[in-house]
C-alpha positions as CSV (number, residue, x, y, z in Angstrom):
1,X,-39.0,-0.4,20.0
2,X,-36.6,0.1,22.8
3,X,-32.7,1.1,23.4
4,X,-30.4,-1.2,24.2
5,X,-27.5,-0.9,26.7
6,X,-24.3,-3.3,27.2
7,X,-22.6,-2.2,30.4
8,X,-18.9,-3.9,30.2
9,X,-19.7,-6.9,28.4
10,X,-17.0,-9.4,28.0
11,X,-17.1,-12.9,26.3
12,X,-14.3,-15.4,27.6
13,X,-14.8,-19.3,26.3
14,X,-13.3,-22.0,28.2
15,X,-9.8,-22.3,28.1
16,X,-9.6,-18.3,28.8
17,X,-9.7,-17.2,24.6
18,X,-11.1,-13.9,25.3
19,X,-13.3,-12.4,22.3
20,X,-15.1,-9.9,23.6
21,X,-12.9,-7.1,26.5
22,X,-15.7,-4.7,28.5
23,X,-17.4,-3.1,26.2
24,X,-20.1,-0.6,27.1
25,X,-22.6,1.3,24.3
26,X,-25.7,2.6,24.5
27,X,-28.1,2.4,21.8
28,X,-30.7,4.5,21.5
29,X,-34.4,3.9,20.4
30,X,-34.8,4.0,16.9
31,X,-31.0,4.3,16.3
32,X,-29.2,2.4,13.5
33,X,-25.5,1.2,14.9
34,X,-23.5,-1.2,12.6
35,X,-20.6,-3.0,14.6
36,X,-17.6,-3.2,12.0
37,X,-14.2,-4.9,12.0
38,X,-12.0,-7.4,10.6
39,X,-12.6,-11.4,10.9
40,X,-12.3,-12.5,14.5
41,X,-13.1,-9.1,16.2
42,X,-15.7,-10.0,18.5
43,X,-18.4,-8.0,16.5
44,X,-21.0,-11.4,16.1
45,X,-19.9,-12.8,19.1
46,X,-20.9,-9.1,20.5
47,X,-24.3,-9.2,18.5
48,X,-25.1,-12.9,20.1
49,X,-24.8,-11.8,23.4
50,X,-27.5,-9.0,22.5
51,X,-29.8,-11.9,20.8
52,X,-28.8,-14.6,23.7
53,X,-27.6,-16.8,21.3
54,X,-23.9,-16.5,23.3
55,X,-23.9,-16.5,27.0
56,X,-22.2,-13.7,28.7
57,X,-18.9,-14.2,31.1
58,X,-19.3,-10.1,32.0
59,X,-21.4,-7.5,32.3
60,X,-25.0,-6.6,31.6
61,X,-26.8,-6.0,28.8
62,X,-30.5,-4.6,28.6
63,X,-32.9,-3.7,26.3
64,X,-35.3,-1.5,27.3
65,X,-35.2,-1.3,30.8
66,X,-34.9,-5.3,31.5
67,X,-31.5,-6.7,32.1
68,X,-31.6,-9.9,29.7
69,X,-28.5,-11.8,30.4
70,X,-30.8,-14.4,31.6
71,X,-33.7,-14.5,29.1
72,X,-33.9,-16.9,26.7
73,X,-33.6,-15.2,22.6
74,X,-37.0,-15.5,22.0
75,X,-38.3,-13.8,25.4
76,X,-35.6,-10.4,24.2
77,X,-38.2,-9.3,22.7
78,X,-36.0,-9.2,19.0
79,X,-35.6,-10.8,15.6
80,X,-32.4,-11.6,13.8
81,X,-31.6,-11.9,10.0
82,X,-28.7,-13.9,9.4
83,X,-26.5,-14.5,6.2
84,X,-27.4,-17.7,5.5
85,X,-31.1,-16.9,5.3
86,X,-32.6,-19.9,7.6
87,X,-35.5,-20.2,5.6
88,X,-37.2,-24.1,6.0
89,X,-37.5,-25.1,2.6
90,X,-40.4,-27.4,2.6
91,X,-42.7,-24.0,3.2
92,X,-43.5,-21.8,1.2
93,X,-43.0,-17.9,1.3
94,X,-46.2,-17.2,3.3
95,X,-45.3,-19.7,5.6
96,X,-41.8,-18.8,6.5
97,X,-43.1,-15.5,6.9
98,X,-46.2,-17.3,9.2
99,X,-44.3,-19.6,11.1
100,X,-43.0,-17.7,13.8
101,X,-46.4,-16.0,14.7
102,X,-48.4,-18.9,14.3
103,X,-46.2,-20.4,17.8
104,X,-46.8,-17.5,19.3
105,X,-50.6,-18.5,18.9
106,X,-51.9,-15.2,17.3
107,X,-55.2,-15.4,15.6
108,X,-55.5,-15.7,12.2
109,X,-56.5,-12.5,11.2
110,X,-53.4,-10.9,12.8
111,X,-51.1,-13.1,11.0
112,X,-52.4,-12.8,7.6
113,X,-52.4,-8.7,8.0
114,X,-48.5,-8.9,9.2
115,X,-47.4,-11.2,6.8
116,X,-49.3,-9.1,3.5
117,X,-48.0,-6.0,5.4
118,X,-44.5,-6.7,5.0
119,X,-44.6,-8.7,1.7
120,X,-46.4,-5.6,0.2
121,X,-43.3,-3.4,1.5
122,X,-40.7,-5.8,0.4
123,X,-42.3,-6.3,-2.6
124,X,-42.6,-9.9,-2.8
125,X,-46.6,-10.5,-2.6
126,X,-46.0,-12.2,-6.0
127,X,-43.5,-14.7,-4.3
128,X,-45.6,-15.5,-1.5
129,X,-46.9,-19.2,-2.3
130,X,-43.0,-20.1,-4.2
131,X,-40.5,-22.4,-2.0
132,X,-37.3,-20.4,-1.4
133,X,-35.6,-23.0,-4.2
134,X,-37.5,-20.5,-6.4
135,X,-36.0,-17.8,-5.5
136,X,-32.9,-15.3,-6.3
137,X,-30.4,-14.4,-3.6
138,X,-32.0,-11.3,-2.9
139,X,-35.4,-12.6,-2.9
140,X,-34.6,-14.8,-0.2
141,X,-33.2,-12.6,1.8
142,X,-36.2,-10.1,1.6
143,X,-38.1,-13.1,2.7
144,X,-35.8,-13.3,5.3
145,X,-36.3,-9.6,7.0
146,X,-39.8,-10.2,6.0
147,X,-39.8,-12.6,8.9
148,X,-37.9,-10.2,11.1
149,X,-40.6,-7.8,10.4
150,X,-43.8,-9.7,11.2
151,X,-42.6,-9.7,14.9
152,X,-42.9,-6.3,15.3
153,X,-39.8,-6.9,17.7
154,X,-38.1,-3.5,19.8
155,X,-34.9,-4.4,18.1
156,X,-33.5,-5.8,15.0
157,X,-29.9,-7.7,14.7
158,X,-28.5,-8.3,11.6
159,X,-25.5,-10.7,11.1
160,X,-23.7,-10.2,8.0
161,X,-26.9,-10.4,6.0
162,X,-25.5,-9.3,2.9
163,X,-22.4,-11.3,2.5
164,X,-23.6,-14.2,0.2
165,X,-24.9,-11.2,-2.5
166,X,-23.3,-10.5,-5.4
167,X,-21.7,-7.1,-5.5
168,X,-24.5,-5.1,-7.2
169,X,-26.9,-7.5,-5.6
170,X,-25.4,-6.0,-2.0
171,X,-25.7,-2.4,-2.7
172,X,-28.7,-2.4,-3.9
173,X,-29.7,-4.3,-0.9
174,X,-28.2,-2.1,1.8
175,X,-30.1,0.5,0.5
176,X,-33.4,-0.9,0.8
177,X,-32.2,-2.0,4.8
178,X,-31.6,1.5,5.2
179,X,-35.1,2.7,3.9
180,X,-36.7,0.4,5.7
181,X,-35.1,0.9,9.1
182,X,-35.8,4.8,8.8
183,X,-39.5,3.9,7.7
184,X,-40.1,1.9,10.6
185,X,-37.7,3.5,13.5
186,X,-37.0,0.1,15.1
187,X,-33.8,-0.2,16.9
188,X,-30.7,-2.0,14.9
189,X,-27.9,-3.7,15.4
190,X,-25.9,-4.5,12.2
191,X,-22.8,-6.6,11.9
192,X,-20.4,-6.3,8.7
193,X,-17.0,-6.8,8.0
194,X,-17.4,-4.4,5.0
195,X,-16.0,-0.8,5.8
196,X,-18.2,0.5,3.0
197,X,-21.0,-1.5,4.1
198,X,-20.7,0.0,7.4
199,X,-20.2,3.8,6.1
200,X,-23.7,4.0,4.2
201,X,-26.3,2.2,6.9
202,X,-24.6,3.4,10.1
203,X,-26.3,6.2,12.2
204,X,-23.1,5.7,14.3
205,X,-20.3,3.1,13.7
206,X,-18.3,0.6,16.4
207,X,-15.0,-0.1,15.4
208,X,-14.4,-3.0,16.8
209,X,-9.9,-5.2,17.2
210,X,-9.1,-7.8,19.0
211,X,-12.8,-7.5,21.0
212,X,-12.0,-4.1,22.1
213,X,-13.6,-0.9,21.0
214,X,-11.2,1.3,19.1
215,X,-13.9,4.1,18.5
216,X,-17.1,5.1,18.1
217,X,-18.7,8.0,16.2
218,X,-20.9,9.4,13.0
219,X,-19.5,7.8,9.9
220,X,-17.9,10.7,8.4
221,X,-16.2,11.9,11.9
222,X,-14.3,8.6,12.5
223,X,-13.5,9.0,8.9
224,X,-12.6,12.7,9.1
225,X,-11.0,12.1,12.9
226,X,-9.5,8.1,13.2
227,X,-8.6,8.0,16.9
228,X,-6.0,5.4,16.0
229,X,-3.5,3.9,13.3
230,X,-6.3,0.6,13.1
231,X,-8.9,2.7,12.4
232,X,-7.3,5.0,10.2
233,X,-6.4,1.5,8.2
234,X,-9.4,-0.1,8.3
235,X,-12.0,2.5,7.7
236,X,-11.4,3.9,3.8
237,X,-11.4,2.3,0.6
238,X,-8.5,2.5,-0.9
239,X,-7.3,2.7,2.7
240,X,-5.2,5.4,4.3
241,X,-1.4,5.5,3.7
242,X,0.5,5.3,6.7
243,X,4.2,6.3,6.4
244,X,6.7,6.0,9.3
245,X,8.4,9.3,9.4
246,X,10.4,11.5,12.5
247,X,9.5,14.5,14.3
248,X,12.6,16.7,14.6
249,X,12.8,20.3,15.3
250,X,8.6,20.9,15.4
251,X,8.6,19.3,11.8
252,X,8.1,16.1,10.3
253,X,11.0,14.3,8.2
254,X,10.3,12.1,5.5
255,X,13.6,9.7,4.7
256,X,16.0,12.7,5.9
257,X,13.6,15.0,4.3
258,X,11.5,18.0,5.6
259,X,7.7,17.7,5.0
260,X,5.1,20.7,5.2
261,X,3.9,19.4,8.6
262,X,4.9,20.6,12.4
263,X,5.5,17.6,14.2
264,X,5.3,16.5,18.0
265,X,8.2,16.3,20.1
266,X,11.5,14.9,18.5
267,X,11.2,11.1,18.0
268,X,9.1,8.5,15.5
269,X,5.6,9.4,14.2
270,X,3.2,7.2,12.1
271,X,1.9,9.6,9.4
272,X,-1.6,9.3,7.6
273,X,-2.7,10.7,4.3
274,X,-5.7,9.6,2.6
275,X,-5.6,8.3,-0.9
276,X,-7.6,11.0,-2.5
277,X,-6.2,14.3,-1.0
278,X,-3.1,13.2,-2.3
279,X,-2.1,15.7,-5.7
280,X,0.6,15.9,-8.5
281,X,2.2,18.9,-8.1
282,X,5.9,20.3,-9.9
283,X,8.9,18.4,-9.0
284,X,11.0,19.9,-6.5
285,X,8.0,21.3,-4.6
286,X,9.1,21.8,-1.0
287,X,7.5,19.2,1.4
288,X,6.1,17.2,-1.4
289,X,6.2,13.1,-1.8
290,X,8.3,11.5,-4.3
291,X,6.5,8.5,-5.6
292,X,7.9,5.6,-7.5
293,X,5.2,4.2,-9.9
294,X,4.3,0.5,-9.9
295,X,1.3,0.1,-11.5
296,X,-1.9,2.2,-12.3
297,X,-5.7,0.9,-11.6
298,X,-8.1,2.6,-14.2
299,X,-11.4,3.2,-12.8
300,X,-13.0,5.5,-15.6
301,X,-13.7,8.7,-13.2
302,X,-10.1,8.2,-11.5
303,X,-7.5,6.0,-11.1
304,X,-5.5,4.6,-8.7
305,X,-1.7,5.2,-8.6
306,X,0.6,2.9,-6.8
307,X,3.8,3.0,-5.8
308,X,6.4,3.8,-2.9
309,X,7.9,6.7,-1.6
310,X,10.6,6.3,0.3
311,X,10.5,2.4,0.4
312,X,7.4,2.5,1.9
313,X,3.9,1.5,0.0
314,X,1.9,4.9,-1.2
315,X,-1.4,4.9,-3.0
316,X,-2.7,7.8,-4.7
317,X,-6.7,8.5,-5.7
318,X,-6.0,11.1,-9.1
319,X,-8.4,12.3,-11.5
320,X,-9.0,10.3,-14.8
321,X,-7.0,12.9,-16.9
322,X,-4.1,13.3,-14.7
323,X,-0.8,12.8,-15.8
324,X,0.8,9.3,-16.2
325,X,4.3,8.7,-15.0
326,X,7.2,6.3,-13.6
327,X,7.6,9.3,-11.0
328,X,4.9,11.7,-9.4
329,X,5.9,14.2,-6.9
330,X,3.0,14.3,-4.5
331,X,1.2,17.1,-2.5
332,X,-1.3,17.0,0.1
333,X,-3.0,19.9,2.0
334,X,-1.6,20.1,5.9
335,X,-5.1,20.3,7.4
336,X,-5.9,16.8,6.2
337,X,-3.1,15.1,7.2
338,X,-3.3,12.5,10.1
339,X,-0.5,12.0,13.4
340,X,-0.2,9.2,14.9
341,X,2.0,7.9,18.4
342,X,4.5,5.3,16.6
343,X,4.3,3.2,20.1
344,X,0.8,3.3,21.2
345,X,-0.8,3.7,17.5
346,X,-3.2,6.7,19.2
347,X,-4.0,9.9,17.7
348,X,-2.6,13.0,18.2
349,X,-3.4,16.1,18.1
């Protein structure tokens, strides 16, 4: 096991398309740090610079205490599981899972205790003389970190591992990544473009735009705390509501209208409410929202209300049992609302 450090990394391919901008992170030994964002971030362009599998225009990265820009992937010391498996499918189980060692020259004995090791704690001993034609989706992929795991490496990097699962497939999946990374303390580096994905494994999350870091933090506090109007958007499922309303006077205006909020000097603000702290309360309640229904999401132990307030999309997480309408006056509690800068998109506050 080791940490791993990137010092100002930057990726810039020919032609000067920038995908990764200087970023620095230190990972810690035994930590769990999944790098999320939308398409085109820089967040697998960022993990194959770790793995070497990208050459870097900037900066350092090490792991351990070796800078690495310079190794080859397989002398990093580190094993990758990607989404598309790479299994070769003229071997069998055992032999994928063998493969790797048996270049490395290991004896026999060795071999044969890693690879039942990690079949017995991905539970696929009974798969171990099939081809991966035989298997399920999820099968294959266990095969897959099986192979990571024989290596004993100091780190693991996964790219998008889950994405080819089925739904149910995936969180069962995730789970089991997450057991096993706790169960054997190896370092991680996990790419997804899912938000929810991101929130259950992470230990501490990258956001990651336009190959910049927009934060970094513990799940719930980037949650809790967005530093910025992208990650307020990106990070919550439904995602955050983001009105454009005007500071006036130390309080908010909504469309003309006073809201329950002190606001920032006079001039534009972005305002951010989450979905579920959102509440139908009586019409004409001072500061509340005035929402125009379009159309309902039932979701058996809530649903999801849509609509606009004030011309501007609003969606509401309510209890099963609340009350259905083609108008909803809103309320939300002033400790969890969110203020942004209209120009710079920062927090504030």
């Amino acid at each position: 096991m080791a940490s791993i450090t990137l010092d100002r990394l930057g990726k810039t391919y020919a032609g000067g398309t920038q995908a990764v901008a200087g970023v620095s992170l230190d990972i810690a030994d035994g930590e769990f740090v999944v790098l999320v964002g939308p398409s085109g971030c820089g967040k697998s362009t960022l993990l194959r610079m770790i793995a070497g599998l990208e050459t870097v225009t900037d900066g350092t990265v090490r792991i351990g205490a070796r800078v690495v820009n310079d190794l080859e992937p397989a002398e990093r010391d580190i094993a990758m599981v990607f989404q598309t498996y790479a299994l070769y499918p003229h071997m069998s189980v055992r032999q994928n899972l063998a493969y790797g060692l048996q270049n490395r020259r290991m004896d026999k004995a060795e071999i044969a205790r890693r690879v039942d090791q990690a079949a017995a704690m991905l539970e696929i001993g009974a798969y171990l003389d099939r081809k991966p034609r035989q298997l399920s989706g999820g099968q294959r992929q266990r095969v897959a970190m099986g192979r990571a795991i024989v290596r004993e490496p100091a780190a693991f990097l996964f790219d998008e591992p889950l994405s080819n699962l089925d739904a149910k497939l995936r969180i069962t999946m995730r789970g089991e990544i997450r057991t096993l990374q706790r169960r054997l303390g190896t370092t991680s580096v996990y790419v997804t473009h899912d938000q929810v994905e991101a929130m259950t494994l992470a230990d501490r999350l990258v956001v990651l735009n336009k190959g910049c870091v927009e934060q970094i933090g513990a799940p719930l506090d980037i949650y809790r705390r967005p530093a910025s109007v992208f990650v307020a958007g990106f990070i919550g499922a439904p995602a955050m509501n983001l009105l454009d309303v005007s500071s006036a006077g130390g309080v908010l205006h909504l469309d003309g209208r006073p809201l329950a909020l002190p606001g920032p000097k006079d001039g534009p603000v972005t305002l951010g409410l989450r979905p579920e702290d959102l509440e139908p309360v009586a019409p004409g309640t001072a500061g509340a929202l005035d929402l125009s229904v379009s159309h309902i999401e039932e979701l058996g132990p809530q649903r999801l209300v849509h609509g606009t307030v004030a011309g501007q999309p609003v969606i509401a997480a309510l209890p099963a049992d609340a009350p259905r309408a083609d108008r909803l006056s809103l309320g939300f509690r002033a400790d969890r609302a969110h203020q942004f800068d209209a120009a710079t998109g920062l927090r504030l506050g």
